[in-house]
C-alpha positions in Angstrom: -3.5 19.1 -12.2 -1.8 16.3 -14.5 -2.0 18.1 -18.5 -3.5 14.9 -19.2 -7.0 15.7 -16.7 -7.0 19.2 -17.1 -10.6 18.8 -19.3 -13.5 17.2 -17.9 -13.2 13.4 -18.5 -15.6 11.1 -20.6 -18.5 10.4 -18.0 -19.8 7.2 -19.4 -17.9 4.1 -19.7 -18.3 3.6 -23.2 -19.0 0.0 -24.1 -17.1 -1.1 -20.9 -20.6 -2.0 -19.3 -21.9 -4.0 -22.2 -19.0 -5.9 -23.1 -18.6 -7.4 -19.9 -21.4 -8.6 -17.5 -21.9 -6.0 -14.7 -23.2 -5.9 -11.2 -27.0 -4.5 -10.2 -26.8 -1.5 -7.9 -28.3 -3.5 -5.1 -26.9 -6.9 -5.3 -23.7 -8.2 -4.4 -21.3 -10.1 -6.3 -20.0 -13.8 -5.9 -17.3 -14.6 -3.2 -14.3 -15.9 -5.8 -15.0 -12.3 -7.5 -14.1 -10.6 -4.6 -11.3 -13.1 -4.3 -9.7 -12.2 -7.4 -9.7 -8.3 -6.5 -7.9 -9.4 -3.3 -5.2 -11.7 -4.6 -4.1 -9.1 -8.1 -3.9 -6.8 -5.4 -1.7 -8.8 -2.6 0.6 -9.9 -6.0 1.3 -6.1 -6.8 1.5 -5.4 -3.2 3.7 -8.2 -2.7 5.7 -7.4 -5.2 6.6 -4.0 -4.5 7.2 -4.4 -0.4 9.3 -7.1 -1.3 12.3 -4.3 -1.7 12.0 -2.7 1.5 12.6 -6.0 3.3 15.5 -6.9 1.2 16.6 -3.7 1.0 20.2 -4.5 3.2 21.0 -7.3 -0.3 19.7 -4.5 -2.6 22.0 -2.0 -1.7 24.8 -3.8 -1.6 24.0 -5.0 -5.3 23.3 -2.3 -7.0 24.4 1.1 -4.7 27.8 -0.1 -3.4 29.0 2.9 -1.3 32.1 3.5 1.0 30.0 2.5 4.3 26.9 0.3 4.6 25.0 3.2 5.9 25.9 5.1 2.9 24.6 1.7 0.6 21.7 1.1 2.8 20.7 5.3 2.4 21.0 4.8 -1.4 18.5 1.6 -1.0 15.7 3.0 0.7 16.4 6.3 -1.2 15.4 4.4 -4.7 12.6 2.4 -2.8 11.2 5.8 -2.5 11.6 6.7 -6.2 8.9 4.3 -6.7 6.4 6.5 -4.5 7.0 9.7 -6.4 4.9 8.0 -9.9 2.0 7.0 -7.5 0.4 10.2 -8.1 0.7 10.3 -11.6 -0.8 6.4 -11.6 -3.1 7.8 -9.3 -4.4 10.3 -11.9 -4.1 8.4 -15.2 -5.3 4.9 -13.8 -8.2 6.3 -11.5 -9.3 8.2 -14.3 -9.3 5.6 -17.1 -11.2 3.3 -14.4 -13.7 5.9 -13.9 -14.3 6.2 -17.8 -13.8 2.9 -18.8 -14.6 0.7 -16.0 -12.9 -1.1 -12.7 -11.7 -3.8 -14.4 -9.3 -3.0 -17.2 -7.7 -0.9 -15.0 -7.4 -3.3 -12.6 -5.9 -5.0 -15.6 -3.3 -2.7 -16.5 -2.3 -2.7 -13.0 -1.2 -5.9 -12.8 0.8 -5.9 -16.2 3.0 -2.7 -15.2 3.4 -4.5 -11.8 4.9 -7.7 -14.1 7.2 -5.4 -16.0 8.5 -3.3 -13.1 9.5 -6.9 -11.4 10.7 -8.9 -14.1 13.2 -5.7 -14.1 14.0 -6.4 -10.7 14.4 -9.9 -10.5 16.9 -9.6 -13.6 19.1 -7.0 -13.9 22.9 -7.7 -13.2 24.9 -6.3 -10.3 26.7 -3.0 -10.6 29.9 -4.5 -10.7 28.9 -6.8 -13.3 27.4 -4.1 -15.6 28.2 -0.8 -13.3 26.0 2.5 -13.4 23.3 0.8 -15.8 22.2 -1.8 -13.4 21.2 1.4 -10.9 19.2 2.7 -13.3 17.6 0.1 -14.6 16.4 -0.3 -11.0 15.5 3.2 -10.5 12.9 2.6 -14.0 11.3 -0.3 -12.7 10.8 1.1 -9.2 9.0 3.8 -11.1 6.7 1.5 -13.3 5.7 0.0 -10.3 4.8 2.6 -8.1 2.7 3.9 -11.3 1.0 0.6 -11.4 0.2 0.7 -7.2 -0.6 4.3 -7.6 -3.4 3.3 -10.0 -4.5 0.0 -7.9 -6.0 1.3 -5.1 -8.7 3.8 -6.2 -10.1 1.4 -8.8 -9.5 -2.0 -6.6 -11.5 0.2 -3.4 -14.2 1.0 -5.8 -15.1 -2.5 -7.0 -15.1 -3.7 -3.3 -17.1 -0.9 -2.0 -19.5 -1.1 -5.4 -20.3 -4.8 -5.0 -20.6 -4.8 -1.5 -24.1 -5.3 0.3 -24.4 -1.7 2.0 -24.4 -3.8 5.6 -21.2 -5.2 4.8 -19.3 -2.4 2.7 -16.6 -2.0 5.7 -15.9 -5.8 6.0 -15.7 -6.3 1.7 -13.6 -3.0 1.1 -11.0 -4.0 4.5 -10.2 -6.8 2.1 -7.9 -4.0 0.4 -6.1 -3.6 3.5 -5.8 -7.3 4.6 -4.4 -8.1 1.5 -2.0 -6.1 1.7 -1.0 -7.9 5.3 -1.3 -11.3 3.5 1.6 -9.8 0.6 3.9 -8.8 4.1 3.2 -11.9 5.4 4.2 -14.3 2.2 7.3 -11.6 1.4 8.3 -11.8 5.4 7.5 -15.9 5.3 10.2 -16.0 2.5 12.6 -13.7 4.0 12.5 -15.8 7.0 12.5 -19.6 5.2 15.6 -17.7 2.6 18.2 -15.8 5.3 17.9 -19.3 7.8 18.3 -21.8 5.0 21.0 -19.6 2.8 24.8 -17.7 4.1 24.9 -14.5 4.1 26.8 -14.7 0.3 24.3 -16.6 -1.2 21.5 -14.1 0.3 23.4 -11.2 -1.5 25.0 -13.2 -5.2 21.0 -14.7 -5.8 19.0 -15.4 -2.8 17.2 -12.1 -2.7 16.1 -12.7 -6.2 14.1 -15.3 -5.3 11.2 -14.0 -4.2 10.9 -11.9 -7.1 10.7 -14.5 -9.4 8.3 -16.8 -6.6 5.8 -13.3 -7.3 6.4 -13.5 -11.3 5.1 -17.0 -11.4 1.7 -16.1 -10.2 0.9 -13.5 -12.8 -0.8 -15.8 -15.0 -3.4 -16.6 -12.6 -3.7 -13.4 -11.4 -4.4 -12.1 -15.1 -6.9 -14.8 -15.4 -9.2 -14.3 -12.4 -9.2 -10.3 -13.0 -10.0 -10.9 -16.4 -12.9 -12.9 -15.2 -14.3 -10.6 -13.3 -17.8 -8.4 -14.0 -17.8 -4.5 -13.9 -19.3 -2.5 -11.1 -19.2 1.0 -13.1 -22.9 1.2 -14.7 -23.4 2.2 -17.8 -26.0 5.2 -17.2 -23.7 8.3 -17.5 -22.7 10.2 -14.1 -23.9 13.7 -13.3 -21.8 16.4 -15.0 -21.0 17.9 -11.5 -19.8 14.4 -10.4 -17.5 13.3 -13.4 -14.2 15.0 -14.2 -12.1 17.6 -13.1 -15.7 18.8 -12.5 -16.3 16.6 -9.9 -12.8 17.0 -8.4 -12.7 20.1 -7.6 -16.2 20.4 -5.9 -14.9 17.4 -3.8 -11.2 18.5 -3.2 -11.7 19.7 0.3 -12.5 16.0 1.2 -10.0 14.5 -1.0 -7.6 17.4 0.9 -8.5 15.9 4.6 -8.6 12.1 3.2 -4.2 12.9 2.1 -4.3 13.8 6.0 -6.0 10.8 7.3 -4.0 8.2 5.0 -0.7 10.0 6.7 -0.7 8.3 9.6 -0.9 4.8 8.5 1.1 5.5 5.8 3.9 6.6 8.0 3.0 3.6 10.8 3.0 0.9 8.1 6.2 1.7 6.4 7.7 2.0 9.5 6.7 -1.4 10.2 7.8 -2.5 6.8 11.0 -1.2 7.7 11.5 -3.2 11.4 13.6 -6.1 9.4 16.8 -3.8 8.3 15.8 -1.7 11.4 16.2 -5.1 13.4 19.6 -5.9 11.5 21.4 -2.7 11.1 20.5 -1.0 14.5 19.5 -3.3 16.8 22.2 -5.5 15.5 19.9 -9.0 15.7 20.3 -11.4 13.0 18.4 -11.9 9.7 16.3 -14.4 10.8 14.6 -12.7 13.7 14.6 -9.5 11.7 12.4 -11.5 9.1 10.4 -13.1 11.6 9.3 -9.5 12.5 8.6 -9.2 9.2 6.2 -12.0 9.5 4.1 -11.3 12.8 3.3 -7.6 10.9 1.8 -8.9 7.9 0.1 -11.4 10.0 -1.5 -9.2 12.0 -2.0 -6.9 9.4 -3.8 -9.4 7.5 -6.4 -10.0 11.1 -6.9 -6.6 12.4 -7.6 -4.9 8.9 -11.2 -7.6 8.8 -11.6 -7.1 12.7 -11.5 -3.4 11.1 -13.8 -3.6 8.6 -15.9 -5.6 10.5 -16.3 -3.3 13.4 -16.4 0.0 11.2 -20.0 -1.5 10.0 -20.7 -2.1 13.3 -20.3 1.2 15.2 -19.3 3.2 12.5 -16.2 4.6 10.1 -15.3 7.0 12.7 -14.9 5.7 16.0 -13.1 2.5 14.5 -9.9 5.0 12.5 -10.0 7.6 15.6 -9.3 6.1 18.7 -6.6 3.4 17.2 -5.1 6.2 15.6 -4.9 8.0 19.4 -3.9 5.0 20.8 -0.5 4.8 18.3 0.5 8.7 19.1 0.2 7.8 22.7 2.0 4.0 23.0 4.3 4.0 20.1 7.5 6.0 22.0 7.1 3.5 25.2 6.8 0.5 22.8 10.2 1.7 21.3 11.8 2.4 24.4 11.1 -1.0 25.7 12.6 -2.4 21.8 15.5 -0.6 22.4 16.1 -1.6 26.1 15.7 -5.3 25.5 15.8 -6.2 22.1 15.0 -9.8 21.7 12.6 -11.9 19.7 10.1 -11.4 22.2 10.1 -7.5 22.3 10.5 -7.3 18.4 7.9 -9.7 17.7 5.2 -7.6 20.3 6.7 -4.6 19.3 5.7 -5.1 15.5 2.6 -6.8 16.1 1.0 -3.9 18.3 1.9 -1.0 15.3 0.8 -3.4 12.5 -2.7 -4.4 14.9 -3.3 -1.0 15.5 -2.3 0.2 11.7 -4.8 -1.7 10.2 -8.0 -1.2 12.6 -7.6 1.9 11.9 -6.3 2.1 8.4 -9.2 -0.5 6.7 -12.0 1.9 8.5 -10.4 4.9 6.5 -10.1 3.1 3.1 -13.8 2.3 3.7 -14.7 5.9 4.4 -12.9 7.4 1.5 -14.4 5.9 -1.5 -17.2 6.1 0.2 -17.8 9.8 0.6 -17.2 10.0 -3.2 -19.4 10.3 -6.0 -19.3 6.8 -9.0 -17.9 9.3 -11.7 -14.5 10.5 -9.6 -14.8 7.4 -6.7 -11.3 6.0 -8.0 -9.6 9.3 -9.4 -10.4 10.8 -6.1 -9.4 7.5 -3.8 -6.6 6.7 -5.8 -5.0 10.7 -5.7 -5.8 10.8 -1.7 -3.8 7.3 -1.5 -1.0 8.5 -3.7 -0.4 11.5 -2.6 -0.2 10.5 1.0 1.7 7.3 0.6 4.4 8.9 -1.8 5.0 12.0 0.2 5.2 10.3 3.3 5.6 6.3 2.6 8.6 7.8 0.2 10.6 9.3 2.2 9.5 7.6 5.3 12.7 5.1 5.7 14.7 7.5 4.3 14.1 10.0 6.9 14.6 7.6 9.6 17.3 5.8 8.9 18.9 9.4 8.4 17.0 10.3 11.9 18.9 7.3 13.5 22.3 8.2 12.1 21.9 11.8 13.3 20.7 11.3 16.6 22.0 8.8 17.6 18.6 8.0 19.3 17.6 4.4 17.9 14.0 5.4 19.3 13.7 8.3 16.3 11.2 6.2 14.2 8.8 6.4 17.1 8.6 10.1 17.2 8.0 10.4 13.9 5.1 7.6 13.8 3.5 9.7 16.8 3.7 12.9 15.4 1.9 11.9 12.0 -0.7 10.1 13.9 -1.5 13.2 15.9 -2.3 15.2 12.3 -4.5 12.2 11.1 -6.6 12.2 14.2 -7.1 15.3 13.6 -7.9 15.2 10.2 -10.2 11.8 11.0 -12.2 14.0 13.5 -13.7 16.2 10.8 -14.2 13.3 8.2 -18.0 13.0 7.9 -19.7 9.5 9.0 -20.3 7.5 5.8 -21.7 3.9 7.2 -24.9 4.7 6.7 -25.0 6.7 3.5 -26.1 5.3 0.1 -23.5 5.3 -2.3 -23.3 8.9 -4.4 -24.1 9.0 -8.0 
């Protein structure tokens, strides 16, 4: 346990509650509130997937190497730096937005998001500045995986707090969706960026761009968060609820939720991954590889509300299981067909089915999660399942299969490894308790 949670935490949220109007236990909050939990969260998500599909430009930038394999290893390696301070985040942010309330930490979220990017977008090449500019990267990768690793928990508990309790699944699959709509704008840019620019502008300033598109919206971002009303009441949790108290009672759940956010985890970064996958091993050109980009976030952004909206429907459980089945069963064929007859065509279906089936699945467990939780540890515990999960295996996940590729030989390897995590997560989803119909813990 972090030093700086190892006492119980503060159980009320101080003055948060009356400095800032909050939301009745039974009532739902406006639509454009809801909105502005959706878009700070698509900006920091935006921001920080933006990397991973300009990873090929990165590398060369900042981690020149004797091969490209040996630049593009050093890439994804430092993409995955940023997943090892989501835990901490996790910890630190779930726990201040369980003491002080949803929406300064939603707050702070979004201004370590700003610094870790401003970073990006700026920093000179290595060979103008040499082993500073690598470094520099590797801090701001950090800063914002602490501010996604504190997002999440506090971001799920506002949407599942203001929801009506018929609609909890389709309001909280918002957190998934958005996450599609980031893919989708970061993939739309890709895509306008490597068909408009040569390959030398793309690497001296093109892959900047986006970066600095992101920074731009920060302002309004900031303003509609700061806007919003605060869904943590004011009458103090139970002792047994709040805290390190309240973690460990619930840390067998928290335990099997790290195990259910593994397989989409693994699936999504994978898909993240299909544009340098696209260029460096199926050898296609940037533009397709982007456009790949493009039909995941897309149907990220559908299936993750076709999600939510069926989890209240027929339940959390059905709705993350058999999705979850149907990826460890179809994902080696899919991939086999890819790698057989990669075209537009194939890549497009190919990324489409993983992302579809990703985010069915995946909005029905961040539903469940926060919603098996008690008020006083809802976003410490959400936000330490999510971090934990994503930075172990989200981390390392390009890593290991760019490495799988080079080893084998077998440009199928990502596959595999998508069908063997979704095999433990099924698992896992099988003895998660059914939560649709359960009032929200105290």
């Amino acid at each position: 346990m972090n030093p700086s949670v190892s006492h119980p935490l503060p159980i009320a949220p101080h003055h948060a509650a009356s400095s800032r109007p909050s939301v009745p236990r039974t009532a739902g909050v406006p639509k454009r509130v809801v909105a502005a939990t959706v878009a700070g969260n698509a900006l920091e998500f935006y921001d920080f997937v933006t990397y991973a599909f300009f990873a090929v430009y990165i590398g060369k930038t900042f981690f020149p190497a004797s091969t490209p394999l040996g630049s593009l290893l050093l890439s994804v390696a430092v993409f995955g730096v940023g997943f090892f301070a989501r835990p901490v985040g996790g910890v630190l942010i779930g726990a201040f937005a369980d003491r002080a309330g949803r929406r300064p930490a939603m707050l702070l979220t979004i201004a370590l998001i700003t610094i870790g990017t401003l970073g990006l977008a700026l920093t000179p090449s290595f060979e103008r500045i040499g082993l500073a500019a690598p470094i520099i990267v590797v801090l701001c990768r950090l800063i914002q995986g602490l501010a996604l690793g504190g997002e999440v928990g506090p971001s799920s508990a506002f949407l599942i707090e203001s929801a009506p309790a018929a609609r909890r699944g389709l309001y909280a699959s918002w957190q998934l969706a958005s996450q599609g709509a980031a893919g989708l704008v970061a993939g739309g840019f890709g895509l306008l960026l490597t068909s408009s620019l040569s390959p030398a502008e793309m690497l001296a300033w093109g892959w900047r761009v986006p970066f600095l598109v992101g920074l731009l919206l920060v302002p309004l971002a900031l303003y509609l968060r700061h806007s919003m009303p605060e869904t943590l009441h004011a009458a103090p949790a139970q002792a047994i609820n709040s805290g390190v108290v309240g973690l460990k009672r619930k840390r067998g759940l928290i335990g099997l939720a790290v195990l259910v956010v593994i397989g989409g985890t693994v699936s999504t970064y994978v898909g993240n991954f299909m544009t340098t996958y696209a260029i460096t091993t199926l050898k296609m050109s940037p533009v397709l590889a982007m456009g790949a980009t493009v039909v995941g976030g897309l149907c990220t952004l559908a299936f993750a509300l076709l999600g939510g909206w069926l989890c209240d429907r027929y339940g959390r459980k059905p709705t993350m299981f058999w999705p979850r089945v149907a990826a460890a069963v179809l994902t080696v064929p899919a991939f086999m067909l890819l790698v057989a007859n990669p075209t537009a065509i194939t890549l497009f279906a190919v990324s489409g089915f993983l992302a579809a089936l990703t985010a069915v699945s995946g909005a029905a467990s961040l539903v469940a999660i926060p919603e098996l939780l008690p008020r006083g540890i809802r976003a410490t515990g959400m936000s330490i399942a999510y971090a934990i999960g994503v930075s172990l295996f989200g981390g390392t996940t390009q890593l290991v299969i760019t490495w799988l590729i080079g080893a084998t030989g077998n440009p199928a390897a990502p596959a595999w490894y998508v069908a063997g995590a979704s095999v433990v997560t099924a698992l896992a989803m099988l003895a998660m308790p059914e939560s649709r119909d359960r009032a929200l813990e105290d």
